[in-house]
C-alpha positions as CSV (number, residue, x, y, z in Angstrom):
1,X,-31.9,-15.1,4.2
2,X,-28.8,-13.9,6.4
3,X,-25.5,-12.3,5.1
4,X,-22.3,-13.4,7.3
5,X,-18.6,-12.0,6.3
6,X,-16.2,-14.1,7.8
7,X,-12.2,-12.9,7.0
8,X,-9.5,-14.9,6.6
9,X,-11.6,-17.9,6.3
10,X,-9.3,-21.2,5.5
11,X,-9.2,-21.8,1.6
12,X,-9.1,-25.6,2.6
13,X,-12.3,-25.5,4.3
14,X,-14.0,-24.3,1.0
15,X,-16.2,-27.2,-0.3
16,X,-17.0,-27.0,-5.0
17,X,-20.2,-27.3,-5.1
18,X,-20.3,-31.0,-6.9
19,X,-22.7,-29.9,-9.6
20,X,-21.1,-26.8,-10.8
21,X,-22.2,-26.6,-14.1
22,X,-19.4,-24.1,-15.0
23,X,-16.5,-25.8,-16.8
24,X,-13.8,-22.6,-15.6
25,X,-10.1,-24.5,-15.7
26,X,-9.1,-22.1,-18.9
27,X,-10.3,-19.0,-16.4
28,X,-7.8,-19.9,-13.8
29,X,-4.8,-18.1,-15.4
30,X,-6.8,-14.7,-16.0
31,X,-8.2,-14.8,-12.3
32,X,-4.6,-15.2,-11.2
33,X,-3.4,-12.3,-13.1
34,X,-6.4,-10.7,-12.0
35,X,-5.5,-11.1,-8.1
36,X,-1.7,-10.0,-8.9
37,X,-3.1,-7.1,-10.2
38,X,-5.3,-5.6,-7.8
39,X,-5.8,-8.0,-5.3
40,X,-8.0,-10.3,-3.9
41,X,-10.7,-7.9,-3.8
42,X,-14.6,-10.4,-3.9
43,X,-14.9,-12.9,-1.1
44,X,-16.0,-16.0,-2.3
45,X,-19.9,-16.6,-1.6
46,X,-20.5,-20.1,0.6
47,X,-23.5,-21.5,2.1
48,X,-23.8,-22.0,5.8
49,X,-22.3,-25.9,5.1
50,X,-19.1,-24.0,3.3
51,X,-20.3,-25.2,0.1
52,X,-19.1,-22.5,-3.1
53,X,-22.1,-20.7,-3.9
54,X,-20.1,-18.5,-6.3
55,X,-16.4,-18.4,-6.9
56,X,-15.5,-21.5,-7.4
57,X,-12.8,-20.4,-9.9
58,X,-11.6,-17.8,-7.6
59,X,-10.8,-20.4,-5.0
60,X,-9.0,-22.4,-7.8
61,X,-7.0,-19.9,-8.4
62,X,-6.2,-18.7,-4.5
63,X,-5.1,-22.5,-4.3
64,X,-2.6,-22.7,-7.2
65,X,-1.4,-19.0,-6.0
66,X,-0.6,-21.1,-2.3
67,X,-3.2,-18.3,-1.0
68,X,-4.9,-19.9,2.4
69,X,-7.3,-18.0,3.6
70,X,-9.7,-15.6,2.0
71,X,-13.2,-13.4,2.8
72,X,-16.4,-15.3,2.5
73,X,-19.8,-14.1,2.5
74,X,-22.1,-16.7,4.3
75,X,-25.5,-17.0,2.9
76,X,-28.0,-19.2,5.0
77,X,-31.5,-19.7,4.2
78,X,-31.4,-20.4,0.7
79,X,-33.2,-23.4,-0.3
80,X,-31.7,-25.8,-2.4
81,X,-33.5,-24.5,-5.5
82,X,-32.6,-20.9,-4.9
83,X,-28.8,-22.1,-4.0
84,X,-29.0,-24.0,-7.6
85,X,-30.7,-20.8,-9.4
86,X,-28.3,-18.2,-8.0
87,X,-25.4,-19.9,-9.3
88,X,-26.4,-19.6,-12.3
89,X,-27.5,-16.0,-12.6
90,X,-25.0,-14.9,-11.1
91,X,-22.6,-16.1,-13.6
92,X,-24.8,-15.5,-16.7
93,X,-26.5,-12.2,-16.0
94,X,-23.1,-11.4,-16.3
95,X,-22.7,-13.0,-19.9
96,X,-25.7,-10.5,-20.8
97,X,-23.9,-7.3,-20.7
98,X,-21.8,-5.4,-23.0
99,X,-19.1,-3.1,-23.2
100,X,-18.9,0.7,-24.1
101,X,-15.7,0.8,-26.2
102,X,-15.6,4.9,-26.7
103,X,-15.3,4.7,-22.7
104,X,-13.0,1.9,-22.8
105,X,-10.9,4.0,-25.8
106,X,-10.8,6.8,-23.7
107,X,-9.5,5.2,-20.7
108,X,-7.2,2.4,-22.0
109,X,-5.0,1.9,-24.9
110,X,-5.6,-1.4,-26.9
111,X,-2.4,-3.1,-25.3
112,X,-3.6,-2.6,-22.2
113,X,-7.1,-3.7,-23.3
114,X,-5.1,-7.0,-24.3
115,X,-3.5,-7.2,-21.2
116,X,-7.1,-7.2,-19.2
117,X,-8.6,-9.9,-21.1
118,X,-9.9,-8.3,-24.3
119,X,-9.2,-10.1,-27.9
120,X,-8.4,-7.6,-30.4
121,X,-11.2,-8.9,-32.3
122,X,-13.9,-7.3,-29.6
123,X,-12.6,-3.9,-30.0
124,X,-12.0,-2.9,-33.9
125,X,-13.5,0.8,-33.5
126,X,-10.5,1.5,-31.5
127,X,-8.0,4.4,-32.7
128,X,-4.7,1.6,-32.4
129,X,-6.8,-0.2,-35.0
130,X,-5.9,0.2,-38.8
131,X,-8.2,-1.1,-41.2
132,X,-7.6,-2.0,-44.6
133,X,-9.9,-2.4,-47.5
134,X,-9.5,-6.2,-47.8
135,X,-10.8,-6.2,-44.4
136,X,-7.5,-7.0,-42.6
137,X,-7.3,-5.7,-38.8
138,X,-3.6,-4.3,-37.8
139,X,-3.0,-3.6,-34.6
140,X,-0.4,-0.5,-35.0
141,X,1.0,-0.6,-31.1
142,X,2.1,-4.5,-32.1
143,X,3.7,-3.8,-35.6
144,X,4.8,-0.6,-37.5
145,X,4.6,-0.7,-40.9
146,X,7.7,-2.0,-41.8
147,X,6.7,-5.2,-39.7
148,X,3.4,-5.5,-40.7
149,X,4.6,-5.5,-45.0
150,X,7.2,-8.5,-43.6
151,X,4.4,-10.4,-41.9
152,X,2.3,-10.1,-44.8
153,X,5.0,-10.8,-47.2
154,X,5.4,-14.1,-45.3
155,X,1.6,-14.9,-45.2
156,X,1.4,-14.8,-48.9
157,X,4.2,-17.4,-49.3
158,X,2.7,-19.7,-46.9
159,X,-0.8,-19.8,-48.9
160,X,-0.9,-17.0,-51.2
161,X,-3.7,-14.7,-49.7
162,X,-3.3,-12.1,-46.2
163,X,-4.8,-13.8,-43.7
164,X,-5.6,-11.9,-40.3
165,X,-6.2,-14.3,-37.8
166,X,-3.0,-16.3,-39.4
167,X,-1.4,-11.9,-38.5
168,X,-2.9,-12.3,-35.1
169,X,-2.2,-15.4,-34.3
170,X,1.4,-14.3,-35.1
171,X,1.5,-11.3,-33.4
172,X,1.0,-13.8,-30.5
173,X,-2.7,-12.1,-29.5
């Protein structure tokens, strides 16, 4: 196997691997915000026929940015089975790790945990999170107190009961 990086290599030239198990369309946005953020940082892994080893919605995104050239990394030598195999764990070793959210807590505030991708939902242990004995999440940097006795107020009139994914939802998380 032999590693190439080739820079500023045409997007257009870039050829989806036909098979790609991955269904990534709802990814696109968060990649894009992603690459505003801090740039277009991976290159996007080919074969040596410029087929997408690995990136595939990284290149959708570069095109609906108008971006036209990006960094690969050539792999040759991979057999077809190992080309096959490596696209998938690369993508779902990833799937297999978790998150340390006293680190995350230390470094980031929740809104800005919601801002990189996070749902409120995967980081309850946090200290912006309030929680209730009926088991109701608040999130205090969305609502103060006076905001969150409104919401609820309204929640009950809709169906009776406090609801926190109907609070969520409305909070627009």
């Amino acid at each position: 196997m032999e590693k190439e990086l080739i820079k500023d290599f045409p997007v257009s030239k870039l050829i989806p691997y036909e098979r790609n198990p991955r269904i990534n369309k709802n990814a696109v946005d968060a990649v894009i915000r992603s690459i505003k953020r801090t740039g277009n940082i991976d290159p996007i892994e080919i074969n040596e026929n410029n087929i997408i080893l690995c990136g595939h919605t990284r290149v959708k995104a570069l095109q609906k940015l108008g971006i036209n050239k990006t960094d690969v990394l050539c792999v040759s030598g991979l057999t077809e089975q190992q080309q096959i195999e490596y696209r998938i764990l690369n993508n779902k070793t990833a799937e297999i790790a978790e998150w340390d959210f006293e680190i995350l807590e230390a470094d980031f505030t929740s809104a800005e945990l919601l801002e990189l991708g996070f749902d409120g939902k995967e980081f309850q242990n946090l200290n912006d999170i309030q929680v209730n004995n009926e088991n109701n999440y608040y999130l205090s940097f969305l609502v103060n107190e006076e905001q969150r006795q409104v919401i609820e107020n309204r929640l009950s009139i809709i169906d009776g009961e406090t609801n926190t994914e109907k609070l969520l939802n409305l909070c627009s998380i």
